[in-house]
C-alpha positions in Angstrom: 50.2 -11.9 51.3 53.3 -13.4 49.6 54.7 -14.9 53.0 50.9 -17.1 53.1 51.7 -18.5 49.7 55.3 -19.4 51.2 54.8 -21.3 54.1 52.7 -23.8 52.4 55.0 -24.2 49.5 57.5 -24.8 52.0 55.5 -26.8 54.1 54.4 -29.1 50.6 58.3 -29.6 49.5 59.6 -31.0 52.7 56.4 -33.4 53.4 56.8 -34.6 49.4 60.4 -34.7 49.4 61.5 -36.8 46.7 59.8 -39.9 47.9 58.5 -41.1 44.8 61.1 -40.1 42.4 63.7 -43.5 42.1 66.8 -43.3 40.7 68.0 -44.9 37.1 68.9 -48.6 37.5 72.8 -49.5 37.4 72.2 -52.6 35.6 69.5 -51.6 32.5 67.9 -53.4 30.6 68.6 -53.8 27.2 67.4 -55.8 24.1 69.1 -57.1 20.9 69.0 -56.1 16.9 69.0 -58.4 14.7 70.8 -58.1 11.5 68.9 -59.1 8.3 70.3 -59.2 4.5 66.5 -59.4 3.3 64.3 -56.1 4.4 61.1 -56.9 5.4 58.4 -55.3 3.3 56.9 -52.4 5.2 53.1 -53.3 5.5 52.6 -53.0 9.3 52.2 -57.1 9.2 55.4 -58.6 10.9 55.3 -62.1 9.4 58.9 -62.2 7.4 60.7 -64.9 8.9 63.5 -62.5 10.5 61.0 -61.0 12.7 60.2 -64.4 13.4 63.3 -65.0 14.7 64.2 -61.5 16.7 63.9 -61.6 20.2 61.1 -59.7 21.7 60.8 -57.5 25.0 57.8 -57.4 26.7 56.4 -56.7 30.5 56.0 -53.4 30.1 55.6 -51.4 33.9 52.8 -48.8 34.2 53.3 -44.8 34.6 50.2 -44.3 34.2 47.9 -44.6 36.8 49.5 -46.7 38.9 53.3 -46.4 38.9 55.2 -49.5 39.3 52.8 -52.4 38.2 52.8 -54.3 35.4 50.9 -53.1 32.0 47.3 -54.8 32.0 48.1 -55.2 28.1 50.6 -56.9 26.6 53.0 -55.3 24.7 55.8 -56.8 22.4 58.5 -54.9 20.9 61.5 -56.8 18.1 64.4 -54.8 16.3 65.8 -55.5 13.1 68.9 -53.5 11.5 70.8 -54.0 8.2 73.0 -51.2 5.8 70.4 -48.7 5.6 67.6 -49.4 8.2 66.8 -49.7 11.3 63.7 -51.6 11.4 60.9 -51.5 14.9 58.3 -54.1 15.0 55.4 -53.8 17.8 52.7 -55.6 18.7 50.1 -53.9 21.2 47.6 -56.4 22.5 44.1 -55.5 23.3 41.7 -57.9 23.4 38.4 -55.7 22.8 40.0 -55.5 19.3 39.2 -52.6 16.9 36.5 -51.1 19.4 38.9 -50.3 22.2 41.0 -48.1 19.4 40.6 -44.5 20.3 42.7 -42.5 17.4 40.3 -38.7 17.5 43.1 -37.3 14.2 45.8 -38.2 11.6 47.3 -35.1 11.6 51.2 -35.6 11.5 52.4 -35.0 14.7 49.0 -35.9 16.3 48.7 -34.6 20.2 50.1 -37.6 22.0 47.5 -37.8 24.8 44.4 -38.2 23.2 44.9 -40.9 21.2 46.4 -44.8 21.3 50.1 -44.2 20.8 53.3 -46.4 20.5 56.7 -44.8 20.5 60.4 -45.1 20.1 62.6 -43.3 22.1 66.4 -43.0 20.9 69.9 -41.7 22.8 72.3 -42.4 19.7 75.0 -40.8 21.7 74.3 -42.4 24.8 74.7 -39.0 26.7 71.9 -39.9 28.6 70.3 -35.9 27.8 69.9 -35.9 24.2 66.9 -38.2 22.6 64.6 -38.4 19.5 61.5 -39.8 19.6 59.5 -41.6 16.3 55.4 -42.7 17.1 52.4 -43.6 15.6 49.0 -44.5 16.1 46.7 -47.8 14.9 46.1 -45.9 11.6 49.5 -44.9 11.0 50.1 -41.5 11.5 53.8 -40.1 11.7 54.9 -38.1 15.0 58.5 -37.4 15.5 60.2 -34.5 17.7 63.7 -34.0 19.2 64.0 -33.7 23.0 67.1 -31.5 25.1 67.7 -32.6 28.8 63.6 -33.0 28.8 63.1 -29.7 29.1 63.7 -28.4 25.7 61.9 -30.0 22.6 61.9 -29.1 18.6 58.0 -30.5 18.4 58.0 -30.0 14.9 61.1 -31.5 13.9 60.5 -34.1 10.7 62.2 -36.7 10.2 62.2 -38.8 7.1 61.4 -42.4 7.9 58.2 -44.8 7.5 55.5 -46.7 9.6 52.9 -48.4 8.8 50.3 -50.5 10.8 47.3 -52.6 10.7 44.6 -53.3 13.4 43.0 -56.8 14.5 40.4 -58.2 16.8 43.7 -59.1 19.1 45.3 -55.7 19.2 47.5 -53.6 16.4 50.9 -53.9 15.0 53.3 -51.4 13.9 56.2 -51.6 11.1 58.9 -48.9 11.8 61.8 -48.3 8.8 63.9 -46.0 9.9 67.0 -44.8 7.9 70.3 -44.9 9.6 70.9 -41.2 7.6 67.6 -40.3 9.6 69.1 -41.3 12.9 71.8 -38.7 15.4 74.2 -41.5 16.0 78.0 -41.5 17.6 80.7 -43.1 15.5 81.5 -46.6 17.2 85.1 -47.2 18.3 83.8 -51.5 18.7 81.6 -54.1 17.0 79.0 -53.7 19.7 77.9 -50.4 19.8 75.4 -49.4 22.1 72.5 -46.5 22.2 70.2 -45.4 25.3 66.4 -46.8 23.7 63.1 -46.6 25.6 59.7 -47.6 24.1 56.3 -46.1 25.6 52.5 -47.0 25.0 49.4 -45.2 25.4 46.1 -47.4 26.0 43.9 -44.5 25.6 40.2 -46.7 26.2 41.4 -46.6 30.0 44.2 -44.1 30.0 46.9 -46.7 30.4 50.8 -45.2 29.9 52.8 -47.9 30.1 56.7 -48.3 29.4 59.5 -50.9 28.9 61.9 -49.1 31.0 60.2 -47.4 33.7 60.4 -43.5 35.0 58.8 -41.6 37.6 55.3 -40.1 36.6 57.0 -36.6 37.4 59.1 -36.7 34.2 58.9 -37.0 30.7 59.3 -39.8 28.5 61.9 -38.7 27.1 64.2 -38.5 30.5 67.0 -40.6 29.0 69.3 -41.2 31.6 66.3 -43.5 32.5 66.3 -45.5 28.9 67.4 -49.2 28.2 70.2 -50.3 25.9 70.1 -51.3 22.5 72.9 -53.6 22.0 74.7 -55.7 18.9 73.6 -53.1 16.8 76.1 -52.0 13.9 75.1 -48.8 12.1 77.6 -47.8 9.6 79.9 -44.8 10.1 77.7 -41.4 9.0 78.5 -40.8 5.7 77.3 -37.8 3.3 73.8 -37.0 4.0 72.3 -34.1 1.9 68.6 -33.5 1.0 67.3 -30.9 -1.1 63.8 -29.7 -1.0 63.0 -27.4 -3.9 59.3 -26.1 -4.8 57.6 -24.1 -7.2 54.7 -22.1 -6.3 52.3 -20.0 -8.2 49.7 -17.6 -6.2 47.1 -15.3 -7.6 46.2 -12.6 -4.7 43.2 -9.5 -5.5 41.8 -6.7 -2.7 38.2 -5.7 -3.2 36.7 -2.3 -1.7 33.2 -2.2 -1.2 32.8 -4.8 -4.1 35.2 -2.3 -6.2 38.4 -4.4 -7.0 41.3 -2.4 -6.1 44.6 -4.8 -6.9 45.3 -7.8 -8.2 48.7 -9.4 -8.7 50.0 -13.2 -10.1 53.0 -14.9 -9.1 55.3 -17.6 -9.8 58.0 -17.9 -7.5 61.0 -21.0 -7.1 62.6 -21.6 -4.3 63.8 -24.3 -1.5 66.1 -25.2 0.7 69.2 -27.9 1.4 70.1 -30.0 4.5 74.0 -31.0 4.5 75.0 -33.3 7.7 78.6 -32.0 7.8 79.2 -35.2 10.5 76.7 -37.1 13.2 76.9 -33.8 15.4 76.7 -30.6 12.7 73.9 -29.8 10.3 73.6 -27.0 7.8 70.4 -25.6 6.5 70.3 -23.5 3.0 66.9 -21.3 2.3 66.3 -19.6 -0.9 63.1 -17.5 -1.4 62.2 -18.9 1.1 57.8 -19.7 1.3 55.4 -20.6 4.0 52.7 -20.8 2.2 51.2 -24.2 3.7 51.8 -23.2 7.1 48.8 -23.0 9.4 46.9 -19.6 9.3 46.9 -18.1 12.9 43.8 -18.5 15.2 42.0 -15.3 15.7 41.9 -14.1 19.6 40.0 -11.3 21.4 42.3 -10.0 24.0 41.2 -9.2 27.2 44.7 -8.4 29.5 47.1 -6.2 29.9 49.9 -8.0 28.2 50.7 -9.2 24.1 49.3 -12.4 22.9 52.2 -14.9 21.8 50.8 -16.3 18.8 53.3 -19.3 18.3 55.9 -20.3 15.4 53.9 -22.2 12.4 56.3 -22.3 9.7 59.0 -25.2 9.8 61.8 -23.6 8.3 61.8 -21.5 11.8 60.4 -24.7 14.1 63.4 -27.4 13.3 65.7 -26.8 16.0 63.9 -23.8 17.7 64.6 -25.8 20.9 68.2 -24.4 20.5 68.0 -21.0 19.7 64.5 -20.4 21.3 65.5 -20.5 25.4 63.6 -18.2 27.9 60.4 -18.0 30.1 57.5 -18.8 28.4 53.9 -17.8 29.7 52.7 -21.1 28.6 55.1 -23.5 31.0 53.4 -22.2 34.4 55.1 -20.5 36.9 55.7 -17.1 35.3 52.3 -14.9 35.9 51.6 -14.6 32.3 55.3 -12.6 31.5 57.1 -14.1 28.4 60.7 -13.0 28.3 62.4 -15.0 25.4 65.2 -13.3 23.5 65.0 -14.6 20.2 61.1 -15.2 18.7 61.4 -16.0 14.7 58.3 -14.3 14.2 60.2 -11.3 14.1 61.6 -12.5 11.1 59.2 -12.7 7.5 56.3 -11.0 9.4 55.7 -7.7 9.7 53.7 -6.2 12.6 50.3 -7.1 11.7 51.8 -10.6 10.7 51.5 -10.5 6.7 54.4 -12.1 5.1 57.8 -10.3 4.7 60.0 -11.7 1.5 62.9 -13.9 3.2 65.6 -14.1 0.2 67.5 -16.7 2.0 69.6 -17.4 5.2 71.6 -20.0 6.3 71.4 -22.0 9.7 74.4 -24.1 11.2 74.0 -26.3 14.3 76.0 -28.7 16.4 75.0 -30.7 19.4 77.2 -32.8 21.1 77.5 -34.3 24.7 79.5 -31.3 25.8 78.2 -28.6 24.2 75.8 -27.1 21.8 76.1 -24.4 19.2 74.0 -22.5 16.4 74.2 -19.5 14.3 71.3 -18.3 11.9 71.3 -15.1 9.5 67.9 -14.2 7.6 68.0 -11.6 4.7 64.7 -10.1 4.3 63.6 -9.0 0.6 63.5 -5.3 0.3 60.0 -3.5 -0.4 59.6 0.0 -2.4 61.6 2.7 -0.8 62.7 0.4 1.9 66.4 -1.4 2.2 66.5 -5.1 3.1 66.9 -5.8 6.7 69.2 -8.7 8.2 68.6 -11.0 11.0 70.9 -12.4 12.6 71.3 -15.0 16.3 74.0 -16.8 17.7 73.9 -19.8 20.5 76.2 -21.8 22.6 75.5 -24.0 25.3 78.1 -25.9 27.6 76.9 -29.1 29.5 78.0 -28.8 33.4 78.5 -32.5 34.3 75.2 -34.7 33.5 72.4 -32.4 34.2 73.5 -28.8 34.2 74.4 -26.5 31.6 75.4 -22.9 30.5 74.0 -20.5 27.9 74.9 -17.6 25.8 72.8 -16.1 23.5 73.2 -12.6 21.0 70.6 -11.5 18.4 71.2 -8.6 16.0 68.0 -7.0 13.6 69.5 -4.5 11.3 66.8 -2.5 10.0 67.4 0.7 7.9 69.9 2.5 9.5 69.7 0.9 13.1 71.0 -1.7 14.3 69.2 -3.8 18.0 71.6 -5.7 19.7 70.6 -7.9 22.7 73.0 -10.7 24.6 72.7 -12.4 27.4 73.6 -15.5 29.4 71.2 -18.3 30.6 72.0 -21.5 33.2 69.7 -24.5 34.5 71.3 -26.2 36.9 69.7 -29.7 38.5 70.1 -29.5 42.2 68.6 -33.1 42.7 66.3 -35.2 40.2 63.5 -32.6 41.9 64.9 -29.5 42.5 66.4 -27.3 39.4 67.4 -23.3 39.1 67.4 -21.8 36.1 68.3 -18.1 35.3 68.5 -15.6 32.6 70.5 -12.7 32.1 70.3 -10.1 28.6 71.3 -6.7 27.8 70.0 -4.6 24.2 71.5 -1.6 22.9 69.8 0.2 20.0 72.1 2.4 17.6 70.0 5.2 16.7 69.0 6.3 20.3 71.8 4.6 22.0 69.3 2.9 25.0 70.5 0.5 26.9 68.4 -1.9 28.5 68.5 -4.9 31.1 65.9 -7.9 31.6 66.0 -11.4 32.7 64.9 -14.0 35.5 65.3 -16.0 38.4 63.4 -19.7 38.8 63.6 -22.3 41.7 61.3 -25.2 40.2 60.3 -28.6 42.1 58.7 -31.5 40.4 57.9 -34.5 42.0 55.2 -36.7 41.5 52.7 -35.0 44.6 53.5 -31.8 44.3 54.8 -29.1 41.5 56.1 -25.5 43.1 58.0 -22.9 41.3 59.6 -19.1 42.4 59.7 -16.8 39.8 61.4 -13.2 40.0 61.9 -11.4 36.8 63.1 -7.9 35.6 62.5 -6.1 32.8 63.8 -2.2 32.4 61.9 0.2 30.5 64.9 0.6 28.4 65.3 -3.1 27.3 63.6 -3.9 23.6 64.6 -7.1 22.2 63.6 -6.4 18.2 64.2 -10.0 17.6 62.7 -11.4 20.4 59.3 -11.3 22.6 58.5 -9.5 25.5 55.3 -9.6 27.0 55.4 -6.8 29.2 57.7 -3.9 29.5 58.8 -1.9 32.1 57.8 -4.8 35.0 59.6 -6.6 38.5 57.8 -9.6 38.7 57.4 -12.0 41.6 55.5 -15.3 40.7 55.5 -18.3 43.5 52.9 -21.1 43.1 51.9 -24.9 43.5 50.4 -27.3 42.3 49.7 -30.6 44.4 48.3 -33.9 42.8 46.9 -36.6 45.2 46.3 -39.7 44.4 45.6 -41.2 48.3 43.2 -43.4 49.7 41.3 -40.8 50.4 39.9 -39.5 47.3 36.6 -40.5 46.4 35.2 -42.4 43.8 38.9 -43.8 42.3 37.4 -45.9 39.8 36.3 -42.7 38.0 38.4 -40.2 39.7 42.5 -40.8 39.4 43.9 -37.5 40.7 43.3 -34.2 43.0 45.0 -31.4 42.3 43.7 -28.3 44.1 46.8 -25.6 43.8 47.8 -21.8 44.6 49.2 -19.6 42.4 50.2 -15.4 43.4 51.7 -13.1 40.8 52.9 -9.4 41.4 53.9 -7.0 39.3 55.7 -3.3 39.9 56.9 -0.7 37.7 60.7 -1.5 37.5 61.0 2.6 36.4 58.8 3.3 40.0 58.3 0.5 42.1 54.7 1.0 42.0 52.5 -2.0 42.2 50.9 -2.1 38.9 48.8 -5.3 39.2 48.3 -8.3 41.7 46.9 -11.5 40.9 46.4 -14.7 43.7 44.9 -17.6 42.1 43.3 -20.0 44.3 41.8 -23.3 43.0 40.7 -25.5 45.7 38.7 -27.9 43.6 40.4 -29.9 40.4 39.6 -33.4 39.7 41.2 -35.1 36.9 39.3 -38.4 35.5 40.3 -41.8 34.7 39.4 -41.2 31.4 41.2 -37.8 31.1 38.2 -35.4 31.7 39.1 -32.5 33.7 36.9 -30.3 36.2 38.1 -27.5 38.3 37.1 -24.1 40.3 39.1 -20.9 40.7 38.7 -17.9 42.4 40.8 -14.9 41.0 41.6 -12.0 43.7 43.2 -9.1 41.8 44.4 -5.6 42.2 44.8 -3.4 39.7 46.8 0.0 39.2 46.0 2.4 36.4 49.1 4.8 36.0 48.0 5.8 32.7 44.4 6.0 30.2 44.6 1.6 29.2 42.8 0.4 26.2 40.7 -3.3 26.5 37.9 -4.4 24.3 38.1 -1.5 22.6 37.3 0.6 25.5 39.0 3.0 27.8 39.9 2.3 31.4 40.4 5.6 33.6 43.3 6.3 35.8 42.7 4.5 39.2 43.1 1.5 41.8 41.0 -1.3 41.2 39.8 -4.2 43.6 38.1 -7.4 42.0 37.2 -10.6 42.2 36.5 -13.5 39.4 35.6 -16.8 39.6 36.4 -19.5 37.0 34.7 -22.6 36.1 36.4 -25.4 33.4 35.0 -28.7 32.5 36.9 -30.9 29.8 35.5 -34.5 28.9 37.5 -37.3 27.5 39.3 -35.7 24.1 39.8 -39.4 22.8 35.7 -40.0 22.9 33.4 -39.5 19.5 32.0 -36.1 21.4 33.8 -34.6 23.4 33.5 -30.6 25.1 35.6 -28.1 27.0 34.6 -25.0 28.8 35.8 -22.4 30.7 33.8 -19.8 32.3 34.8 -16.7 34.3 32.7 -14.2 35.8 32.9 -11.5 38.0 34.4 -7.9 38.2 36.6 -6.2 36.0 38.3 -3.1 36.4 35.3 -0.8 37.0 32.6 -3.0 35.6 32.0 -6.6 34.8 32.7 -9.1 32.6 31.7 -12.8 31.7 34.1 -14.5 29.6 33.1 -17.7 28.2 35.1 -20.4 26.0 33.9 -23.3 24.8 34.3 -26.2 22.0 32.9 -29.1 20.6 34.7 -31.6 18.9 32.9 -34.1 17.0 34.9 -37.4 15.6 32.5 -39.8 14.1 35.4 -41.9 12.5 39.3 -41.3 12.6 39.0 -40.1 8.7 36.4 -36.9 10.2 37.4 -34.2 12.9 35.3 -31.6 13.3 35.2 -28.6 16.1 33.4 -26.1 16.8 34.3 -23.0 19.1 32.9 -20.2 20.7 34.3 -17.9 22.5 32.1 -14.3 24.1 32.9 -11.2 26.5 29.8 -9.6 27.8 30.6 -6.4 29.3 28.5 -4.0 31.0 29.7 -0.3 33.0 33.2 -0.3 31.4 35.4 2.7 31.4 35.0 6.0 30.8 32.1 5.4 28.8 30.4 3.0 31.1 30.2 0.6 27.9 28.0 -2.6 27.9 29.1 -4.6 24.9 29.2 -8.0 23.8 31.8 -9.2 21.5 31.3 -13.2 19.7 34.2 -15.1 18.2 33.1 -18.1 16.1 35.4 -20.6 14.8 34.7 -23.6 12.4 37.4 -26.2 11.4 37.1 -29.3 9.7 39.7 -32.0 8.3 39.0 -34.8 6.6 41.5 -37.7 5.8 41.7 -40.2 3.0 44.8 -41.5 5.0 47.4 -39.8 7.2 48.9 -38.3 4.1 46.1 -37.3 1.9 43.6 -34.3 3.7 41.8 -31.5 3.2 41.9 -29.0 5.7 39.0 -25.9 6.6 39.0 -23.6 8.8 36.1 -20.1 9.2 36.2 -17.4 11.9 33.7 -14.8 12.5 34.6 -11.9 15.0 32.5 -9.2 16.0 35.1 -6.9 17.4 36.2 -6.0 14.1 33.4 -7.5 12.1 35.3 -9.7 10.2 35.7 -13.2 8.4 38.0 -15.4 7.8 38.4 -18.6 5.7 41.3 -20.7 5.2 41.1 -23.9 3.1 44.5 -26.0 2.7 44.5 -29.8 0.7 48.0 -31.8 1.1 49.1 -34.8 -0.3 52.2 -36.2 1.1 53.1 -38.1 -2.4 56.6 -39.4 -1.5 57.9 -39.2 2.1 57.8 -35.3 2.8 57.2 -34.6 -0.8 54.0 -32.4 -0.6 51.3 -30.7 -3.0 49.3 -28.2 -1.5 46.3 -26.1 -2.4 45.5 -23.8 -0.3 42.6 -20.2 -0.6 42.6 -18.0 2.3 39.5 -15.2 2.4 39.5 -12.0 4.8 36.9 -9.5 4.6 36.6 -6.9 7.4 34.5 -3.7 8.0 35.8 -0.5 9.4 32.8 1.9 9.6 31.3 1.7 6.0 34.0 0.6 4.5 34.3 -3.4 3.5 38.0 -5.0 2.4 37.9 -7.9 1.3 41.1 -9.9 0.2 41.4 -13.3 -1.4 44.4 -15.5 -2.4 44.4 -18.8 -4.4 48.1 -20.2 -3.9 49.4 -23.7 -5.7 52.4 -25.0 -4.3 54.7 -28.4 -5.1 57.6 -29.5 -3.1 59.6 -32.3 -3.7 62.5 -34.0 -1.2 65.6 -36.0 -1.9 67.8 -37.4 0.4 71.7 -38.2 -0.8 
């Protein structure tokens, strides 16, 4: 079976080879700052006379959907500079005026593909790898992330700059004020420095990416040894740069019993952290009592495999640069069959293992990134609970950069807990064959003190990306020795083999292109034996002959799932046991997604079919309902209808509701809601969170979280208020 998903991943990578994937232009293009000695007034207007007199880019070159031609809408881009700023005008023309914008939330770093987007793309080091990116939308919401070599991001980095915008009949501008102290910047050895700068635009009425300097559609924006230059531009030399970011909080928290209260407890805690930029490359981070109180409460899920859920990283002390320290295969990026194997996951950190808060006294965090090389170390105390000693956390990280598109990785994470200690190391590469072809590998070891195990894990990955096809070859080990306490593993005990492809036509031949822009049936195969045995445990070949992908962004696609399954030992799913045995199914899977940018729009997924020894219908579906930009409201619903399952022969059907709501006065002003109801374990769950950025990444939050859950006749309910202020200066 393996050798029939091989040939035509061979077959695919030589007829695609590279054909559609140019190279960076020797001569780039670049575009001029203007120095002014009177700062505009940040009001998303442009009419101060120096903007009148900066030199604007325009002809922008499509990506998106057809690479190569110009933009059907202008676009017109001016810099400004002086001290302390760094100032981006643009103007995005679009003659249908305010009914062509399509902004669905202003949610701080909104996602970036369902709404109209403009954004700044900066290589202060010129290394053409390293970039940061600063965007908005026609109603001014802030999005802002770091990007490695395009392949690893810190999403939730913040940055602390400014944009605001207005909209007209003619199109919509946006006013950019970045501080230079804001800004990863080389020191300049001339008058005329010169940064790497690229500037994208979404036109999300018809789907339109469009870009000053162009790229292939097969990589990112953020690709930056395909960026322009910014030239006559003279930032100063980085000087101190310290912010501090205390808070207070104070939290009332009370348990209930069948309507009996059994606790209740107040709090007032202090706390924050600093951020001292040693120089341009190395930053230190200081926490102290450390709180996550507004981070996002974690979406309920009703598990249906054979593996963990990763429930990702919400609290930003752990997000800003996770991209450095959090390396490994991720079930999410494709091409590993559903198998995480990532060495260091900081949710192992402040959470315990039904993820309720941990005290973190403190830690410290020290990075530096640099053309040749990248390093971090971070140490976590966690507070100490009755009859229990703290425990300390603690990772390490270095990275060396192999010529322009290659580097080397070494990673070691230590959790001492009690009187044991879990070591893990290991040492990673990604290597860029050509600007399609890339290997990247991972190798770790852990050692635990008290039973003196010793375990090894890590993987193999051939990727090619080109704009017509996507392939990947996975092999991955893990032994049933290896146990990474600081990190996340979704299966133990496992040899994994994981080829697959994914093709995306855009020919003459496909039918109805003014609705449809792209084809993309693919073949996927994943195969898993016990690494102790050799046994097959599980098979999975994933064919999807029909996927369309709109003009507009809707999505529709078929699957068929062929699986084999081998029991070794009693397995627990929905609550119910699955016998000792080989098991032979099939599924199918339908998915249907319309246009996310639209007033209404709906996903589903639907599968159907066997499973294990009875069936199973799993059904996921949403509405989102977006009446103005200042409303977002979704609805989900998500069932598994089971009938003849395990032992029992069980027929059960378990709902998961979900309501969420936000509503915005203006990007920085909103009140957040969020209510699940699951029948697995009869619960519910509110979450309601109100935050006002007052000053630039200066918060107030309220926030009440309600959990009430029934375990035979017994009903817990627990309720928290919390009130939290956080304030940030910059020095």
């Amino acid at each position: 079976m393996k050798n029939l998903l091989l040939l035509p991943l061979i077959l695919f990578t030589f007829l695609s080879f590279s054909q559609d994937i140019f190279q960076p232009p020797v001569d780039k293009l670049s575009i001029s700052a203007l120095y002014t000695d009177k700062a505009p007034v940040i009001d998303g207007n442009l009419v101060e006379d120096s903007w009148q007199e900066a030199v604007g880019l325009t002809d922008f070159i499509q990506v998106e959907p057809n690479q190569g031609e110009k933009s059907a809408f202008r676009t017109i881009v001016k810099i400004l500079y002086n001290d302390k700023n760094l100032y981006i005008g643009a103007f995005c023309e679009d003659l249908e005026g305010r009914n062509a914008i399509r902004v669905p939330d202003l949610t701080r770093d909104f996602p970036f593909r369902s709404s109209d987007t403009f954004a700044i793309g900066i290589d202060g080091f010129l290394d053409k790898r390293n970039s940061m990116t600063f965007a908005t939308n026609p109603y001014g919401t802030q999005k802002d992330y770091l990007s490695f070599d395009d392949t690893y991001f810190d999403a939730e980095w913040n940055g602390l700059w400014k944009v605001r915008t207005t909209r007209t009949e003619s199109g919509w501008y946006a006013e950019f004020q970045i501080p230079w102290k804001s800004i990863r910047y080389g020191k300049s050895n001339d008058s005329d420095s010169k940064w790497g700068i690229n500037f994208i635009r979404l036109r999300r009425k018809s789907n339109e990416i469009s870009t000053w300097s162009s790229f292939p559609r097969a990589f990112g924006f953020n690709r930056s040894e395909y960026f322009g230059l910014l030239t006559e531009v003279e930032p100063p030399e980085p000087s101190t740069n310290i912010q501090i970011n205390p808070y207070i909080l104070m939290d009332y928290r009370e348990t209930e019993s069948n309507g009996n209260q059994l606790s209740s407890s107040e709090n007032f805690a202090v706390g924050g952290e600093l951020k001292w930029a040693l120089n341009s490359n190395t930053l230190l981070d200081l926490t102290v009592n450390t709180d996550f109180a507004q981070a996002e409460a974690d979406r309920q899920v009703n598990n249906i495999s054979r593996f963990s859920v990763f429930f990702p990283e919400r609290r930003q002390f752990f997000l800003e640069n996770a991209s450095l320290f959090g390396t490994g295969l991720y079930s999410s990026n494709g091409g590993s069959g559903n198998l995480s194997i990532i060495p260091f996951f900081s949710r192992r950190i402040g959470l315990d293992g039904s993820g309720s808060p941990v005290n973190i006294d403190g830690g410290l965090r020290l990075v530096h990134r640099s053309a040749k090389s990248n390093f971090g170390i971070l140490g976590i105390r966690e507070g100490s609970e009755e009859g229990v000693g703290n425990n300390y956390n603690f990772v390490g990280r270095y990275t060396h950069n192999l010529g322009k598109q290659n580097r080397l990785g070494f990673i070691a994470t230590t959790k001492v807990e009690n009187e044991n200690s879990n070591v893990v190391g290991g040492i990673d590469g990604f290597f860029r064959l050509d600007r399609t072809n890339s290997i990247s590998f991972m190798a770790l070891a852990s050692s635990d003190t008290n039973t003196n195990d010793m375990g090894l894990g890590g993987y193999l990955q051939y990727r090619y990306d080109s704009n017509t096809l996507n392939a990947w070859w996975t092999e991955a080990y893990l032994g049933d020795q290896f146990n990474p306490q600081l990190g996340f593993i979704s299966r133990t005990n496992i040899v994994s083999t994981s080829p697959g492809m994914i093709a995306n036509y855009r020919g003459r031949l496909l039918p109805f292109r003014e609705i449809f822009r792209a084809f993309k049936p693919q073949i996927i195969g994943n195969w898993f034996h016990e690494a102790s045995s050799g046994n097959l445990s599980e098979r999975e070949i994933i064919v999807s002959p029909f996927s369309l992908e709109a003009q507009n962004g809707a999505t529709l696609g078929y699957s068929q799932l062929f699986i084999r399954q081998n029991i070794y030992s009693p397995l627990s799913l929905l609550n119910e046991t699955i016998d000792v045995g080989t098991y032979d199914y099939r599924r199918q899977n339908v998915s249907l997604a319309t246009d996310p940018s639209s007033k209404v729009s709906v996903t589903l997924n639907y599968e159907f079919g066997d499973f294990y020894d009875g069936n199973l219908e799993s059904l996921n579906t949403s509405l989102n309902l977006i009446p103005i930009p200042h409303l977002f409201l979704k609805v989900s619903f998500n069932r598994n209808d089971f009938t003849t399952l395990g032992i029992n022969n069980a027929s059960k059907r378990i709902d998961l509701y979900s309501l969420e709501g936000k509503i915005f006065l203006n990007p920085r002003f909103s009140l957040n809601g969020l209510y699940q109801r699951n029948d697995q374990n009869n619960s519910d769950f509110y979450n309601f969170r109100f935050a006002w950025e007052y000053s630039p990444l200066s918060y107030i939050y309220l926030v009440f979280n309600s959990n009430r859950n029934t375990i035979g006749t017994n009903t817990i309910l627990e309720r928290q208020g919390i009130v939290k202020v956080s304030f940030l200066k910059q020095f």
